[in-house]
C-alpha positions in Angstrom: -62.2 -1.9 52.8 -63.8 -0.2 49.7 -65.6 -2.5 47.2 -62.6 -2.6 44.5 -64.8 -4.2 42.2 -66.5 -0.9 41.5 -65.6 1.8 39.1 -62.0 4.0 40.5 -64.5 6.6 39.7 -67.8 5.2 42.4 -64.0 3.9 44.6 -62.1 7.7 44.6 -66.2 9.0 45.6 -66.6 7.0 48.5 -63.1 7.2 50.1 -63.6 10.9 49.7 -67.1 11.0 50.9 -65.9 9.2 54.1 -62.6 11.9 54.6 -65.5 14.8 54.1 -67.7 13.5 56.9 -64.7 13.3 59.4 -64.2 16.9 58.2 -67.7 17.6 58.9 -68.5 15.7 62.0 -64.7 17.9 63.6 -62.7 14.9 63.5 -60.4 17.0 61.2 -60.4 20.9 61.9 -59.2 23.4 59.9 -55.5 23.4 59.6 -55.4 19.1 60.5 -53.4 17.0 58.0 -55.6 15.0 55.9 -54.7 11.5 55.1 -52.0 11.7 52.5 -52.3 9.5 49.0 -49.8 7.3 50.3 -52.1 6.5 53.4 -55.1 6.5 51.7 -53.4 3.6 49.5 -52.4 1.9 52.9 -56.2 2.4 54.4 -58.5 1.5 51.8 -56.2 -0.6 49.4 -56.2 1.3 46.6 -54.3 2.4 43.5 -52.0 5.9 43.4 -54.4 7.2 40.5 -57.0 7.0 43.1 -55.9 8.2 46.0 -54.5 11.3 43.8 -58.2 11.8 42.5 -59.9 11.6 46.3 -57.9 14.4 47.1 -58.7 16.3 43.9 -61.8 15.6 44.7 -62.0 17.1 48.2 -60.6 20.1 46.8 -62.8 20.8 44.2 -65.0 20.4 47.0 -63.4 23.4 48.8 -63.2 21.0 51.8 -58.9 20.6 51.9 -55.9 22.7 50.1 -52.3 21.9 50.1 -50.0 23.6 52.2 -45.9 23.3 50.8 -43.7 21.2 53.7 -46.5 20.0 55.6 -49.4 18.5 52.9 -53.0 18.6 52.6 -55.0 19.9 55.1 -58.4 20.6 56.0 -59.6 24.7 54.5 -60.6 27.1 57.1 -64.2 27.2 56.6 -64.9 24.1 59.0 -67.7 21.6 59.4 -70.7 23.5 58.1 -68.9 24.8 55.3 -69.4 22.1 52.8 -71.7 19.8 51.6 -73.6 17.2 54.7 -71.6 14.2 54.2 -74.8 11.9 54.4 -74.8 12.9 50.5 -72.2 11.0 48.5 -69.1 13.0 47.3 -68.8 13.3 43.6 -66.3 12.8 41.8 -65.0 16.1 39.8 -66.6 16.9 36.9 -64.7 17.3 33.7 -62.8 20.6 33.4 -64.5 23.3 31.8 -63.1 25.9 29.5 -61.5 28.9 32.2 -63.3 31.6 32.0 -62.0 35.3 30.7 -61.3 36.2 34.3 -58.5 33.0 35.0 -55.1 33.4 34.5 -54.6 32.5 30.7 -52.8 28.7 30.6 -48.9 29.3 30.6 -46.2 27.1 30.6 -45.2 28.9 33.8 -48.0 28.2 35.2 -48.1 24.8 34.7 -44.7 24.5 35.6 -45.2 26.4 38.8 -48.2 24.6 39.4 -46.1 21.2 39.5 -43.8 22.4 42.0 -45.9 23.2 44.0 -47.4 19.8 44.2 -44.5 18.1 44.6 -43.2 20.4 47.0 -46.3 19.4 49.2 -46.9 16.0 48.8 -43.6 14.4 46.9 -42.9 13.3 43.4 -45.4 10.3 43.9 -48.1 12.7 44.0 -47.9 14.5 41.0 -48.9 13.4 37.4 -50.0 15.1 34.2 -53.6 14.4 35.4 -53.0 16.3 38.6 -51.2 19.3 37.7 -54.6 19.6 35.4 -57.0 19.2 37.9 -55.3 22.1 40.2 -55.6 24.3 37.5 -58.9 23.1 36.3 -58.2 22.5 33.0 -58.3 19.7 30.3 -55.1 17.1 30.7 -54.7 17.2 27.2 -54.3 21.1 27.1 -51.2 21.1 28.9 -49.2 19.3 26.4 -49.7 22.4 24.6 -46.7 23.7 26.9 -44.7 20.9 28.2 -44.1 17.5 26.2 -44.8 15.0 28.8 -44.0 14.5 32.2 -40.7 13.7 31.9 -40.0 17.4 29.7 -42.2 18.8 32.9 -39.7 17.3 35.7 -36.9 18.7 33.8 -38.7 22.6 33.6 -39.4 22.5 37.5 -35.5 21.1 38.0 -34.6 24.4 35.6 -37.3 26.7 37.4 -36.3 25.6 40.8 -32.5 26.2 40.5 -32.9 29.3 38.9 -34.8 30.5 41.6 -31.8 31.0 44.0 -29.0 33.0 43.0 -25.5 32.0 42.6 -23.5 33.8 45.7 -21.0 36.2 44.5 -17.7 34.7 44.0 -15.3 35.6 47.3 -11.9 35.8 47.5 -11.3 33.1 49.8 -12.0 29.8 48.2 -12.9 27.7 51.4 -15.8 30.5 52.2 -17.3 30.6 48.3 -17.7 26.4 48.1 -19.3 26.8 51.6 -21.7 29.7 50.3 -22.5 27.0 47.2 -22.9 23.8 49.4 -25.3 25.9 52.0 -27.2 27.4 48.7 -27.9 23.6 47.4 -28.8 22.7 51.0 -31.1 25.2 51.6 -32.8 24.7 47.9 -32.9 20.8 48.6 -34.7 21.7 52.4 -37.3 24.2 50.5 -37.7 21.3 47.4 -37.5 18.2 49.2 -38.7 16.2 46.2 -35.2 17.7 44.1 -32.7 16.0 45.4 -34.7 12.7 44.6 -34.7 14.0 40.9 -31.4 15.1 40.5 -28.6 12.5 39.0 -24.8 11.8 39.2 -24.6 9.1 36.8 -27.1 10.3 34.1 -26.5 14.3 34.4 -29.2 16.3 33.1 -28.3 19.2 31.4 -29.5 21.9 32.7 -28.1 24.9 32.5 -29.2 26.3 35.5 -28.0 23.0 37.1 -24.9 23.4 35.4 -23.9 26.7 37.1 -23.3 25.5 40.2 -20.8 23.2 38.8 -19.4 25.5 36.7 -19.0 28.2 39.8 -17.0 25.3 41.8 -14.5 24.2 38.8 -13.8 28.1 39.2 -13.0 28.6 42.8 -10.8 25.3 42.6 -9.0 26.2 39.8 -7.2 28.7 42.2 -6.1 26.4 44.0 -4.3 24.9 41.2 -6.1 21.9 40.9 -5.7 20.3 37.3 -9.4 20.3 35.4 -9.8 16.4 36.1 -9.3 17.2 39.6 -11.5 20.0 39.5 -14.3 18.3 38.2 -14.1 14.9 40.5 -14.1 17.5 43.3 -17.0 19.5 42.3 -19.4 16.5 41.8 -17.9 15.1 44.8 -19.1 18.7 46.5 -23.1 18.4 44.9 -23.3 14.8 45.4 -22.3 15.1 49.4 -25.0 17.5 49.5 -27.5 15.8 47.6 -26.6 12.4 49.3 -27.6 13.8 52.7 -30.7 15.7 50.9 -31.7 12.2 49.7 -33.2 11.8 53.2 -35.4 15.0 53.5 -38.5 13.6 51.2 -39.0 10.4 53.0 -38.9 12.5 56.2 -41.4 14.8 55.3 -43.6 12.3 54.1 -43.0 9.8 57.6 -43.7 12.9 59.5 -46.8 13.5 57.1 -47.8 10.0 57.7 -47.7 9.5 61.2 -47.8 13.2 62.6 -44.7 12.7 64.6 -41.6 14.6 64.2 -37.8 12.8 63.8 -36.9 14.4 67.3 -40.4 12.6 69.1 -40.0 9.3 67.3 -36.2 9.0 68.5 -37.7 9.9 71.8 -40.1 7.2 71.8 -37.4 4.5 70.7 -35.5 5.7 74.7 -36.6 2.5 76.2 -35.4 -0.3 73.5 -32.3 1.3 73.1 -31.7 1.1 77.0 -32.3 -2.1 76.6 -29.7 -2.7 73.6 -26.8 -0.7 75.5 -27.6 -2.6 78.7 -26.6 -5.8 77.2 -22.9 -4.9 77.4 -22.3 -5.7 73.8 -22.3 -1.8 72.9 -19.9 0.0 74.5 -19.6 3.0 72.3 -23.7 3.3 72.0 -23.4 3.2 76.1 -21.1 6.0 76.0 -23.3 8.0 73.7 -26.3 7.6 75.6 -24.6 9.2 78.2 -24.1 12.6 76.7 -27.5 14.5 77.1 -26.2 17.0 75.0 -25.9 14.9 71.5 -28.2 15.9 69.0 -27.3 14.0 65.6 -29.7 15.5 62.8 -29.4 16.1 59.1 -28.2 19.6 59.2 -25.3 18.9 62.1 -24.6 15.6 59.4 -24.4 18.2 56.3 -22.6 20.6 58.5 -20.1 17.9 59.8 -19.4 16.2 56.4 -18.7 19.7 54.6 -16.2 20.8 56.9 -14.3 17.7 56.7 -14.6 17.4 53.1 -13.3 20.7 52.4 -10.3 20.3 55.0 -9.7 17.2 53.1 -9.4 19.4 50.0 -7.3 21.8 51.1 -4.5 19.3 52.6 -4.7 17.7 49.3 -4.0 21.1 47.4 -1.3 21.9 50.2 0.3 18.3 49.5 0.2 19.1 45.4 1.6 22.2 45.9 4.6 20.9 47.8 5.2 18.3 45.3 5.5 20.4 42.7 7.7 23.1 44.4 9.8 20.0 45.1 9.8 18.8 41.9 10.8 22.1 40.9 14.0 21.9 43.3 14.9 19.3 41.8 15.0 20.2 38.3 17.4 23.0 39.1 19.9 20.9 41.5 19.6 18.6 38.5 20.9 21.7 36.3 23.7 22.4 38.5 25.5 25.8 38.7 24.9 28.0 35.7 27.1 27.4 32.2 28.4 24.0 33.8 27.8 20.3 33.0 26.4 18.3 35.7 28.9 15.4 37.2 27.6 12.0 37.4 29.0 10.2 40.3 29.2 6.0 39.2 29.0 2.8 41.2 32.6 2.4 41.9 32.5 6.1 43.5 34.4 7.3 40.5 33.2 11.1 38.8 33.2 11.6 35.3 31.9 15.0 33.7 30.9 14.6 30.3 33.4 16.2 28.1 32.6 20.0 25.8 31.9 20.0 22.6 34.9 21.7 20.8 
């Protein structure tokens, strides 16, 4: 394990000096995953900071890139291409002015920037230090643009909605919250880090955000749904989605870890649960394991749990409306025929019809 008694900056130089000459000696090829900050902290025993700044390191190098959905992986110039790795890595100098030819420092930019960390390596990954480094300037600088890192998460949240388009508004209800579930599926698959972000108890407000909720509250409303009811069914809508999405960061980052899919690590857990169902004790497991045909992922879970949620809604409309149309029954039986008091029939079966005034 590395010396943690020396400097994080001698520390991050050494873990990365050891990652370059597996580069170089073609234990990592071009394309290959390298280890990821949360395996660097599991390898050498280090601190987040650090592991962030090995991989800055090997990427002001030129030696690794990051790649959105899959993480950072080794650049295509090969063993050869870099420094020999019998020299010590260094860590990165200080960021120096950009030159005339850069892209002038935007917020954009270090809002787009952020995403796309994130979007490769997870929330844990990025920091203010980070998002500097990738853009090669100062960390200071960039609270010239954003306030801190909290006012940052809240512009990639913003930026990241607004990307996708509401779906235009159909006529048939069922088929427009389908189109807006799908959308904030889709946006959660491509952003796997959002969903982690994104709060039902604390609800930022974003307008972007906002429009989604906004678009639901309007497609219920046709269905006559009071505006309490349309709001509890909205966020229950968004928070089915982003409950399932919940699960798509700690995937990405398992698979990142250990280089094996969902579908292969099920595969290799055949023989315990053989095992488990040959016991007796579970029936209905024994019964599943049968069907060679099941295939339970998180898009047939989001796909299963939408459906039912939205038959669920529309029985609960259909039941409202036939309430009130019976309610409505009633109120004219209640009035009787037209111009005429109504009879009330008493106890002892005796009628009595309240009298006209003169």
């Amino acid at each position: 394990m590395t010396d943690l008694g020396a400097t994080t900056e001698s520390v991050s130089g050494q873990i990365a000096a050891e990652i370059a000459s597996r580069i170089a000696a073609g234990e990592l090829a071009s394309g290959d995953r390298v280890p990821s900050t949360r395996q660097i902290i599991r390898e050498w025993g280090v601190a987040m900071a650090t592991a962030t700044r090995v991989l800055a390191t090997l990427r002001h190098q030129g030696l690794v890139h990051a790649v959105p959905g899959v993480g950072t992986v080794v650049g295509p110039g090969g063993p050869g291409s870099h420094p020999s790795p019998v020299e010590p890595a260094q860590p990165a100098p200080p960021p120096t002015t950009p030159v005339a030819s850069e892209p002038v420092l935007s917020r954009q930019r270090v809002v787009a920037t952020a995403i796309e960390i994130a979007d490769a390596e997870g929330l844990a990954a990025l920091s203010m230090r980070r998002v500097a480094a990738e853009l090669g300037t100062a960390t200071m600088s960039l609270y010239r643009h954003v306030r801190g890192k909290d006012d940052l998460l809240m512009l990639m949240v913003e930026s990241t909605f607004a990307r996708y388009p509401l779906p235009a508004r159909p006529a048939d209800h069922r088929a427009g919250l389908e189109a807006l579930c799908r959308l904030q599926w889709s946006s959660y698959q491509r952003h796997p880090w959002l969903a982690q972000w994104v709060s039902m108890t604390r609800p930022q407000l974003i307008p972007s955000a906002m429009a989604h909720t906004e678009l639901a509250m309007a497609i219920l409303a046709d269905l006559g749904l009071d505006v309490n009811e349309r709001l509890h069914m909205a966020v229950t809508l968004a928070n089915y989605v982003r409950g399932t999405a919940i699960n798509l960061e700690p995937e990405a980052q398992a698979e990142q870890d250990t280089g094996i899919t969902s579908h292969e690590w099920m595969a290799a857990q055949d023989a315990v649960m053989t095992g488990i169902v040959a016991s007796g004790e579970f029936p209905m497991f024994a019964e599943l394991a049968q069907d060679e045909d099941l295939d339970l992922t998180l898009d047939s879970l989001f796909e299963f749990g939408l459906a039912r949620l939205l038959d669920g809604l529309e029985a609960t409309a259909a039941g409202q409306r036939r309430a009130a149309d019976a309610v409505r029954r009633g109120q004219g039986d209640q009035r009787g025929d037209r111009g005429q008091p109504t009879s009330h029939t008493w106890p002892n079966g005796s009628t009595m019809r309240p009298s006209r005034s003169p």
